[in-house]
C-alpha positions in Angstrom: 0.0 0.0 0.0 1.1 3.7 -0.9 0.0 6.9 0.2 1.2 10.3 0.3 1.6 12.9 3.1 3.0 16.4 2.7 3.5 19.3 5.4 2.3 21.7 3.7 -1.6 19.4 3.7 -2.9 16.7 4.7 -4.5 13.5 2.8 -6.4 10.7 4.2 -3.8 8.2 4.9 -5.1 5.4 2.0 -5.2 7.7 -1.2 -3.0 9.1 -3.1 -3.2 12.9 -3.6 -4.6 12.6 -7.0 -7.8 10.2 -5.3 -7.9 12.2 -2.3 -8.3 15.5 -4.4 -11.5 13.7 -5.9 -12.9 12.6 -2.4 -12.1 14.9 0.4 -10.4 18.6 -0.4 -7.0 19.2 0.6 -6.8 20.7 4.4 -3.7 23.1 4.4 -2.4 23.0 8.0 0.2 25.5 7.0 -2.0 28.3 5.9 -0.6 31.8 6.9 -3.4 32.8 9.4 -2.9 29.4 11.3 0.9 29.4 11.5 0.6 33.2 12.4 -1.2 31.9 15.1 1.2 28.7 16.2 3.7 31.1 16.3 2.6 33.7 18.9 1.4 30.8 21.0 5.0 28.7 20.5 6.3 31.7 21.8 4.7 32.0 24.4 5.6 28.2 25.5 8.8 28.4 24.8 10.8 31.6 24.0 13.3 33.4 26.0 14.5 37.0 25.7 17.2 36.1 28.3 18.6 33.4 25.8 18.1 35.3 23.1 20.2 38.7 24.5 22.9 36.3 25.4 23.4 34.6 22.4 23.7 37.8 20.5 26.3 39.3 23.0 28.4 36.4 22.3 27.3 33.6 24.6 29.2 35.3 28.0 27.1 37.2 30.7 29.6 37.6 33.9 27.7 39.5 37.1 30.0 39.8 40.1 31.7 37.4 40.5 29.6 35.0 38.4 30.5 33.9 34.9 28.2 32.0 32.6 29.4 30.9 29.3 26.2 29.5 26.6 27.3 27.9 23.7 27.2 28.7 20.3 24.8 25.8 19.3 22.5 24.5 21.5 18.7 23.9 22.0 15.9 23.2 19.3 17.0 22.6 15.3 14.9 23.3 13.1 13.6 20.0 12.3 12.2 20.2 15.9 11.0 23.4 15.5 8.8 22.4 12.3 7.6 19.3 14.1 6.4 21.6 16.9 4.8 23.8 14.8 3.0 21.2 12.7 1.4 19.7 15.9 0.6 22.9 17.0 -0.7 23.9 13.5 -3.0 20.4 13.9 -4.8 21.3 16.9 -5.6 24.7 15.5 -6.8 23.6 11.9 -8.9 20.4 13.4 -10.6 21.9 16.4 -12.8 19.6 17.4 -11.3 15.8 16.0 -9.8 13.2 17.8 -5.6 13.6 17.4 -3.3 11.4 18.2 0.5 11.0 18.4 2.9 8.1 17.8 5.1 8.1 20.8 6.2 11.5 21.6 6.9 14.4 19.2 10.6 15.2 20.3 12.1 13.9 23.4 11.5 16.6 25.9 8.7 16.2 28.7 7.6 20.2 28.8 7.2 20.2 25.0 4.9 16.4 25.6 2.8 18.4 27.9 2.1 21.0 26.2 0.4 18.7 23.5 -1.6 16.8 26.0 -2.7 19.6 27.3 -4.6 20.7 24.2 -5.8 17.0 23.8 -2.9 15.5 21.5 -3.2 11.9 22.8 0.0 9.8 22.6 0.1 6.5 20.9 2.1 3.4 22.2 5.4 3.2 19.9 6.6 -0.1 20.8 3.9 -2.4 19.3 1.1 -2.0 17.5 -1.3 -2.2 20.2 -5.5 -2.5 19.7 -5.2 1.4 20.0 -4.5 1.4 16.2 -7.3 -0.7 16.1 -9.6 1.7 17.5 -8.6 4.4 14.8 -11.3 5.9 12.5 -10.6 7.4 8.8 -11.7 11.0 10.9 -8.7 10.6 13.3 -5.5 12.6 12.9 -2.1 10.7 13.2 1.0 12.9 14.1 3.8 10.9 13.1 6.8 12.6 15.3 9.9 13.3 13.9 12.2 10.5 14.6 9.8 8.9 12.0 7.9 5.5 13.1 7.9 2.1 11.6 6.5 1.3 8.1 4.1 -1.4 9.9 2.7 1.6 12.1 2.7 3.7 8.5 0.6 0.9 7.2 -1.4 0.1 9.9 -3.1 4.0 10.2 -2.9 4.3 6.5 -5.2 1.3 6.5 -7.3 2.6 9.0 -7.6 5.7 6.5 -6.6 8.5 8.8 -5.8 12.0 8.0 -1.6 11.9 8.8 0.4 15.0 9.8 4.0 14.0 9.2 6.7 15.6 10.8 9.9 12.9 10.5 12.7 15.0 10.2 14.5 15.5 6.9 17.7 14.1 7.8 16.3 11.1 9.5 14.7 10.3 5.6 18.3 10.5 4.0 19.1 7.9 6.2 15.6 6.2 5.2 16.5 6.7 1.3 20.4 4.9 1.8 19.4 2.2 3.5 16.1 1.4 0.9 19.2 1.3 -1.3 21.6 -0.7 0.6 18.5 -3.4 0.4 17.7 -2.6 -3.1 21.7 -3.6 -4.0 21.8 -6.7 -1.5 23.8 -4.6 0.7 23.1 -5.6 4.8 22.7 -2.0 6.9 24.5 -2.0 9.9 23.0 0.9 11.8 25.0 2.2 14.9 22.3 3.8 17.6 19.9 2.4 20.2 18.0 -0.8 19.4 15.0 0.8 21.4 15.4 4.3 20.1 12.5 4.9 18.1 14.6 6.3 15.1 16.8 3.3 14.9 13.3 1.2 14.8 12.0 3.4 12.0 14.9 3.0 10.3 15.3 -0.5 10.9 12.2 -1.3 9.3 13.0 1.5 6.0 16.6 -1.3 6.0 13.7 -4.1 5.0 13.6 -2.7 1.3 10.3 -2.5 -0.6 10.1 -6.0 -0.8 11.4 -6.7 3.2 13.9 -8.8 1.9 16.3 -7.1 3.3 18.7 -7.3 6.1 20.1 -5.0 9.0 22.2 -5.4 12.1 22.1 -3.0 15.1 25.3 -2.1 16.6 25.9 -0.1 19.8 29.1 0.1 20.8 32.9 -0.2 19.6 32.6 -3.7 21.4 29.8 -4.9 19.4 31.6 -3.4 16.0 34.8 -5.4 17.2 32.4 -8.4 17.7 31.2 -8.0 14.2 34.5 -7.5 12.6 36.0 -10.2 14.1 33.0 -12.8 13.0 33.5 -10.9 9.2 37.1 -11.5 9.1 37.1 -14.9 10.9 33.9 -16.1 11.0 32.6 -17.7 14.4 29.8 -19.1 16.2 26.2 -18.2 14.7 24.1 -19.2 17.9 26.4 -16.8 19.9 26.3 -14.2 17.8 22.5 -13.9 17.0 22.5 -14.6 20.8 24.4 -11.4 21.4 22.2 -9.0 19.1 19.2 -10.7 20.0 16.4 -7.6 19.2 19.0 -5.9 17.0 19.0 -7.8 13.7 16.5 -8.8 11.0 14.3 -11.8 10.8 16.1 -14.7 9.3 19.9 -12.6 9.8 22.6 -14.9 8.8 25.5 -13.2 9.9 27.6 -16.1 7.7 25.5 -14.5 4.6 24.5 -11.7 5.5 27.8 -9.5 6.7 29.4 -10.5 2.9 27.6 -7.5 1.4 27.5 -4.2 4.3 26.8 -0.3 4.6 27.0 1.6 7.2 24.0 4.1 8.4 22.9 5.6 11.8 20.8 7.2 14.1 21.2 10.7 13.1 21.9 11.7 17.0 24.9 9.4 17.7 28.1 10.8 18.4 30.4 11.4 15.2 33.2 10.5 16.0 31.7 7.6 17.2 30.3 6.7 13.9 33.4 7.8 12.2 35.1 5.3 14.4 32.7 2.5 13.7 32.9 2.9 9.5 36.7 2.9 9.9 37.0 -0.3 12.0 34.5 -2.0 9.4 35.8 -0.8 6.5 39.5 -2.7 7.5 37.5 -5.8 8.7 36.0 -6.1 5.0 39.3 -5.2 3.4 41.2 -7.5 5.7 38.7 -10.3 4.5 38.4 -9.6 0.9 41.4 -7.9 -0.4 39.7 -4.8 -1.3 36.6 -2.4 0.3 34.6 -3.5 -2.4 31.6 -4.7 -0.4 31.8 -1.8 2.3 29.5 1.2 1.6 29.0 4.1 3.9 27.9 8.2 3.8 27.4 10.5 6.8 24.3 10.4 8.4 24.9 12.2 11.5 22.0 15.5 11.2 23.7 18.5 10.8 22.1 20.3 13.9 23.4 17.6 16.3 27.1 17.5 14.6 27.0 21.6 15.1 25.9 21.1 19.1 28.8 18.6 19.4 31.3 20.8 17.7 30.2 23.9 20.1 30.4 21.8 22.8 34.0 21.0 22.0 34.9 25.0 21.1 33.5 25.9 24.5 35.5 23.2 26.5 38.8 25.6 25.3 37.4 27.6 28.0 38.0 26.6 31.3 35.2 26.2 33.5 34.1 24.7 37.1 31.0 23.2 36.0 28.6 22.1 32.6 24.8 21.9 32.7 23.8 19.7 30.3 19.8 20.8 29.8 17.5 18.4 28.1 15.4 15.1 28.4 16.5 12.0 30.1 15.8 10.0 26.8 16.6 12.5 24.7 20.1 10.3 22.4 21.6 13.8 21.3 21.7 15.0 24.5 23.1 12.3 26.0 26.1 12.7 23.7 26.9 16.2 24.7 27.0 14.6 28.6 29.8 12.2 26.7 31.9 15.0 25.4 32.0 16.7 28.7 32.5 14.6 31.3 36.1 14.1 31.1 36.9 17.6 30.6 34.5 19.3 33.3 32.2 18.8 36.1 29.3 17.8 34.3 25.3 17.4 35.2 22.8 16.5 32.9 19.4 17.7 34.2 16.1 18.1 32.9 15.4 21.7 34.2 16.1 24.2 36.2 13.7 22.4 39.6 16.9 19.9 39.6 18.6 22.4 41.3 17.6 22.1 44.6 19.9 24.2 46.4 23.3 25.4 47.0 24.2 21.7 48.1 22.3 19.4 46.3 21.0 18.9 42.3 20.0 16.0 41.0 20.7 14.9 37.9 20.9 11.8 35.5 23.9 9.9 35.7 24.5 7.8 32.2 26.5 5.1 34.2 24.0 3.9 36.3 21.3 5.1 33.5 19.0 6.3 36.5 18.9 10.2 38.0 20.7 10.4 41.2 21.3 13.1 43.5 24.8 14.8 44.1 25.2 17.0 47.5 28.8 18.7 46.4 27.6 22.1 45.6 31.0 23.8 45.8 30.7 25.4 42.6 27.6 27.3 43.7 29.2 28.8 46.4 28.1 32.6 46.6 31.6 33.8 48.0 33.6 31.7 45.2 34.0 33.3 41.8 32.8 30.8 39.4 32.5 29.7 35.5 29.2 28.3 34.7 28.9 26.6 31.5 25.7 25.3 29.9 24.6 23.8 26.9 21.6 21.6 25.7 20.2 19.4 23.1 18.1 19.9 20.4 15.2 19.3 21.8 15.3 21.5 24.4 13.4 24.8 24.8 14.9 28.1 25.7 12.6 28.7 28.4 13.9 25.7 29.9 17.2 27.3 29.6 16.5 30.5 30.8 15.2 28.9 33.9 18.4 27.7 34.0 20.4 30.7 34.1 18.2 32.2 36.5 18.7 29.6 38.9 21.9 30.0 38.8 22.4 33.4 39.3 19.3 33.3 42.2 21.4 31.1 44.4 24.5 33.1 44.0 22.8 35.8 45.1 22.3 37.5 42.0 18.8 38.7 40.6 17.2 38.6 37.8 17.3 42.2 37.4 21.1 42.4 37.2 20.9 40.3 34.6 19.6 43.1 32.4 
């Protein structure tokens, strides 16, 4: 089954635009009254003049003797930005219908809320539960913009539903090589997070048009080195599907299936990660074959998370006592900024500015033990030591979250917001 779905309108789910032209009228959801309108009220939600002031004064605000540094890139990109605005734009142009959500727009609980608030009603994105059973052809599907599985595609496109796609440009690239890697026999190996939701979408885009083809999910350098050692060796099959158990395609052979690979990710992986993971294959299949022949890779790492990353390394130049990491828990891009700074500086990842509890104590999530913990060494808050605060956050993060942020900060060294300017 095909169908179509463009950002600028919306089709019911089952025709193509030429059928659903004949049936039902196109519904704009970009008009220029409506996204006049999801603009002020974004705004509203999420904007920052704080943010904003600082960023054009070059990212440094010192008061007494408090320094904050911002980085150059941080916060939402503009895929997030459009998926925001298209959910927004939703609500607006179907006032009264039921709309739902696969999973959660971005990875950021405020941003979530806001959606349930005006009655946005999250789907399960794990399995295809009897909720997209209970779908009508007058329901409104928000596909968010990590994408979602072609099964879920099919299932609400069977179901008829108007869909509001916002899967992020970059995350289609991806989509588009790996349809090709299966088109030319080619296995993907796709390095991210076998429960990420982008890794699944893309996972299931790896299947080809046919789902004949294959795709292996890879983690960490230790699985890569697992991998290349079985391509250049060979090895045990039992142990090895054993070991990627959830992170490979039905009926993976890794005997037939690793003869013929390309490389792809999730778009919010760290690059030099990536980088490190096409090199190591790349020798394994020249070690095995003579010649890279049967290796394929591109860069698939979004453009928005590479600039964050290489802020984040410009502003570690700088010396600091502390980095707040601001963003969701789940949120993979984020995560990777934690990464890059935690061997340089102090470094917290919280999800808001309420984390900071105190002088003393802020919790925070700690990506060892993968659960939030709380921390009671708040030396670097001290009011009578000078200090250099550094923050950054992911993409998904709003500047309002940010700006609470800095103003917590300042607040418990003393310093009000009206100094701040």
């Amino acid at each position: 089954m095909r169908w179509r779905i463009l950002d600028s309108g919306l089709y019911p789910a089952h025709m193509s635009s030429a059928s659903a032209d004949e049936k039902r009228p196109r519904i704009n959801i970009r008009r220029p009254d409506v996204m006049e309108l999801v603009a002020a009220q974004v705004a509203v939600h999420f904007h920052s003049s704080i943010v904003e002031k600082l960023r054009d004064s070059g990212g440094k605000i010192t008061v007494a003797n408090t320094s904050l540094l911002l980085a150059e890139q941080f916060g939402f990109c503009y895929g997030v930005e459009r998926a925001i605005d298209l959910a927004y734009a939703s609500r607006r142009v179907f006032p009264e219908q039921r709309i739902f959500l696969i999973g959660e727009i971005i990875h950021n609980p405020e941003v979530n809320a806001h959606l349930r608030e005006m009655g946005i009603v999250s789907l399960p994105w794990q399995d295809l539960t009897e909720d997209y059973d209970n779908l009508v052809a007058e329901d409104v599907v928000i596909v968010p913009a990590f994408g979602a599985p072609a099964a879920f595609m099919e299932k609400v496109a069977g179901k008829g539903c108007y869909v509001v796609d916002t899967t992020c440009g970059d995350v289609m690239k991806v989509w588009r090589r790996v349809r090709g890697y299966a088109k030319d026999g080619v296995t993907s190996v796709i390095h991210g997070k076998a429960n990420h939701e982008e890794t699944r979408a893309t996972a299931s885009r790896a299947l080809g048009e046919n789902g004949e083809g294959h795709y292996l999910i890879v983690l960490t350098l230790a699985d890569v080195d697992y991998v290349c050692d079985f391509i250049c060796r060979g090895g045990d099959k039992a142990a090895f599907l054993e070991r990627f158990a959830g992170s490979h395609s039905a009926g993976f052979d890794p005997d037939i299936h690793l003869k013929k690979v390309g490389v792809a990710n999730q778009t919010t992986m760290l690059k030099s990660e990536t980088e490190e993971i096409q090199r190591r294959i790349r020798a394994a299949v020249l070690a095995r074959d003579g010649d890279a022949g049967s290796f394929h890779f591109f860069d698939t790492i979004c453009g928005a998370t590479q600039e964050r990353q290489d802020a984040l390394f410009e502003m570690l130049k700088n010396p600091m006592d502390v980095l707040l990491v601001v963003g969701g828990y789940n949120s993979s891009n984020t995560a990777h900024l934690v990464e890059i700074a935690e061997p340089e500086v102090p470094t917290f990842f919280i999800r808001d500015a309420s984390c900071i509890r105190s002088l003393e104590e802020i919790v925070h999530f700690d990506l060892h033990q993968k659960q939030e913990i709380t921390s009671r060494d708040g030396k670097w808050l001290d009011p009578q030591q000078a200090v250099t605060v550094g923050i950054t956050a992911g993409a998904s993060c709003p500047n309002n979250l940010i700006e609470d942020t800095i103003l917590k900060v300042f607040e418990l060294r003393g310093i009000p917001r009206e100094a701040l300017g």
